[in-house]
N, C-alpha and C positions, 0 to 999 in steps of 0.2 A: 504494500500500500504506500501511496506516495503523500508525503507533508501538502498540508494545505498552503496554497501558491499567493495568499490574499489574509489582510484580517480577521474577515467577519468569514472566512472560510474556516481559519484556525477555531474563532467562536463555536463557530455551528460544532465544531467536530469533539469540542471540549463539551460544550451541554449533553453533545449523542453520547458522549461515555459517562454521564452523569457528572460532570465537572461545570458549574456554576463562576464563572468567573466574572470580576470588575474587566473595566476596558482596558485600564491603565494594564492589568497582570497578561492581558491578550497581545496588545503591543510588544509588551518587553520581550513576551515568548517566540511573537514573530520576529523579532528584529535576531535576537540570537541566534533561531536557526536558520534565518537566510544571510545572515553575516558571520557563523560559522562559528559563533562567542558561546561559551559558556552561557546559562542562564546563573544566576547569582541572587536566591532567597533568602528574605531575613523576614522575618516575625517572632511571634508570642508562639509556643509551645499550639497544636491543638486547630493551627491557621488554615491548614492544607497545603503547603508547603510541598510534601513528601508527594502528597496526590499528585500532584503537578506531573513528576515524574513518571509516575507509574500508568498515569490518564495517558500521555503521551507516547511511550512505550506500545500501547493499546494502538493508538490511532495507526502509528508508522509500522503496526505490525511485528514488530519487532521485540528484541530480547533486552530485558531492565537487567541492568547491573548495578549492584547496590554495595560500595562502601558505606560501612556504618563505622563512623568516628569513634573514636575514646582516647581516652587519658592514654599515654602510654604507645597508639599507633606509631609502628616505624615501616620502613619501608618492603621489608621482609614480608610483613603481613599484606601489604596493598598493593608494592608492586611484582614482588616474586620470590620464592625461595626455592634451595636447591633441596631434593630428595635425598637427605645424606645415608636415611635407613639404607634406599636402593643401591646408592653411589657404594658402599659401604659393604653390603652384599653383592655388587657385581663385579668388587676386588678382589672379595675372598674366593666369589665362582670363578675367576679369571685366574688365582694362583693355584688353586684345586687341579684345576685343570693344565696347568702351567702356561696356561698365557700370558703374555703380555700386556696390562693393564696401561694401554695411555690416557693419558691426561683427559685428551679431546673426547676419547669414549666417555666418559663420567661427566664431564662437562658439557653434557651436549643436552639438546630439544628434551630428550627423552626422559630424561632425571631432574627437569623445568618445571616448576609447581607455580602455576598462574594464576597471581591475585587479582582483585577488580579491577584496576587500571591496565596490570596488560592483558587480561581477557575484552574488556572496552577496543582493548586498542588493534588488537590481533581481530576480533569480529569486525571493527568496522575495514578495517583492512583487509579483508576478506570480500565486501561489498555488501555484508549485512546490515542489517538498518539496526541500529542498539543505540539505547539511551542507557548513558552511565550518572546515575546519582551518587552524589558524595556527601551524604547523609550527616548535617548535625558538623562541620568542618570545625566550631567553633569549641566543641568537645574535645578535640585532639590538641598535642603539644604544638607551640608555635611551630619547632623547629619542623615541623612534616611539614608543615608549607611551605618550606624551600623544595618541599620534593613533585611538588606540584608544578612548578612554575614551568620547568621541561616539557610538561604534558600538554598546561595548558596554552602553551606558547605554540610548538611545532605541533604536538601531537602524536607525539613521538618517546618510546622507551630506547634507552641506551642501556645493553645486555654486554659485559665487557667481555665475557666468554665467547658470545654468540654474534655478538653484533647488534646494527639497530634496527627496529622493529615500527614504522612510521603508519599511521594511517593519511592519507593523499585526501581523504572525505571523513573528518574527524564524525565522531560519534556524537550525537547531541549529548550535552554533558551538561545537569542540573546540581547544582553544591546548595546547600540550606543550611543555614544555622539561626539559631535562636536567640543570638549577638549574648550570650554570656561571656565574650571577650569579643575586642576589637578582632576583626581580618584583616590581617598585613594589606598593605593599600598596594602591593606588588603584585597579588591576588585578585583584589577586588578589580584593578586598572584592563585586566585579563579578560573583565564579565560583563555582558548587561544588567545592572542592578536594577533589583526591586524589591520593596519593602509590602507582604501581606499583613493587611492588619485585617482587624476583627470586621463581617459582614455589618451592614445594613439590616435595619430589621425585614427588609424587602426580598433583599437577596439572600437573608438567612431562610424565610419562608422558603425562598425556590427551591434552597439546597436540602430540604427538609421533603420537599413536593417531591426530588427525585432520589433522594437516600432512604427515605422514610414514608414510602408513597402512601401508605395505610394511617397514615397520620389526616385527620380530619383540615378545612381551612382554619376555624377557629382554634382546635389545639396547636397546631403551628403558630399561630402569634401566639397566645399565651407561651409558649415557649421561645420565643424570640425574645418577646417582648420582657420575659424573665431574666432573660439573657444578658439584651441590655443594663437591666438594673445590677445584675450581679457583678457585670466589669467595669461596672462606677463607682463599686462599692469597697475602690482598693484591698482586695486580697491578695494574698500570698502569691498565691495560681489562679487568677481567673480563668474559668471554661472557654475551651475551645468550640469550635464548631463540632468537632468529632467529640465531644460533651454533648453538646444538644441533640445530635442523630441517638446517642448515647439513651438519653433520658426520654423519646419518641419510643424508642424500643422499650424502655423500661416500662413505660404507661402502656404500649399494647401488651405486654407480658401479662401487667396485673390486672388488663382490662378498665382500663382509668380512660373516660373521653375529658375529662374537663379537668384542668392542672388549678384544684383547691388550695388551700391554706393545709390539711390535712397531706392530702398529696404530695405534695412538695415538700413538707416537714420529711417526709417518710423515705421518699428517692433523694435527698440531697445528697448521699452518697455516691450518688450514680457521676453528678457533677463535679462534686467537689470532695478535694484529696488529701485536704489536710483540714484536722480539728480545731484548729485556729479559724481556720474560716468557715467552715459551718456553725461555730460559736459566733461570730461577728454576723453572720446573714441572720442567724437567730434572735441577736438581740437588737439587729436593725427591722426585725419584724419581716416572719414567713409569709405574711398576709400583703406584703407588697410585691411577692412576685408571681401574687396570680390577680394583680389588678388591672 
């Protein structure tokens, strides 16, 4: 399947996969893949950030490859390591037999364990259509984003054993973080940025119409509309949107059409994840987020 060639073409192909998007987020995503850039998400935990990637994947038919950041990421994990059990064992079956164990044999494709950047990179080099997400960037140690920069520059892994490894039609490549630290501005210079923030009570209805289709009109704004009031209500974690699909599910579970003062005492868990802020919506009054 081939990316859509126009704006309101990329639109249309995000709402077919149940992806609700502002214009501002539709722009940024066409501009990246017809200029070849990285896309570059920041929001609130919960935004659909992640969705992005994965909707997109869907559209171009193709295979999502998913780096997920942490503490401690180095490049072993993301870009490649060597198979030393094998390397290890094809020595010992090489003196067994009294062969000649060279270098190049052990060092070679076969004993290659490919992480998500160079499986991204080998698939799109290949001609396969792949979207590479790099999940949460801002979770990882600064220093891995120096390891980044090669990739997202040329597009290309440099393998000192093997040689290098270039894709000619980069991979669309989606990075998200949740800015719990600044992104080196070396990185950022690299992307098209855009900042998801929390829906509209409008656009939250829609994304509710197609995640939560058994959800009534009126229970959808009450739920929106709760919504709103609870990321006013400076908490720790305000709800995401994938909270509110969250708490639609929960009410058709228990068979609830109408989100009461009772109701919503009873599912605030489903929302919210920390006891500090189900304390603080409690004593701001559960009865204002079914008004």
């Amino acid at each position: 399947m081939s990316l859509p060639e126009s704006v309101d073409a990329l639109e249309a192909a995000l709402v077919a996969n149940d992806y609700v998007p502002d214009r501002a987020l539709t722009v940024a995503t066409h501009l990246a893949i017809q200029m070849g850039r990285p896309l570059f998400l920041e929001g609130e935990p919960g935004v659909g950030k992640t969705e992005v990637a994965k909707v997109l994947a869907s559209i171009v038919g193709g295979e999502l490859i998913r780096l997920q950041c942490y503490e401690g990421l180095d490049a072993s994990h993301a870009l490649y390591e060597w198979d030393s059990a094998r390397q290890m064992l094809a020595i010992r079956l090489a003196e067994a037999t009294r062969a000649t164990a060279d270098v190049s044999d052990i060092m070679s494709d076969e004993f290659l364990v490919a992480r998500p950047l160079l499986q991204a990179i080998r698939a799109a080099a290949s001609g396969k259509p792949t979207v590479l997400l790099i999940d949460e960037l801002d979770r990882a140690d600064e220093e891995f984003e120096a390891y980044l920069l090669e990739l997202l520059s040329d597009f290309q892994i440099t393998i000192p054993e093997i040689g290098t490894v270039k894709a000619d039609t980069p991979p669309i490549v989606v990075i998200t973080s949740n800015r719990t630290r600044e992104i080196h501005d070396a990185v950022k210079r690299r992307c098209v940025y855009h900042w998801i923030d929390y829906p509209d009570l409008d656009r939250e209805m829609a994304i509710l119409a197609r995640k939560a289709p058994d959800t009534s009109t009126d229970l959808a704004y009450q739920l929106a509309a709760a919504m709103v009031t609870l990321r006013d209500l400076d908490l720790f974690k305000p709800p995401g949107v994938a909270e509110t699909i969250d708490w639609a599910t929960a009410l058709s579970v228990l068979d609830e059409k109408v989100l009461t003062s009772e109701v919503s005492d009873k599912t605030l868990g489903v929302v919210l994840k920390y006891q500090d802020d189900i304390e603080r919506v409690r004593a701001h009054g559960v009865g204002a987020l079914s008004e």
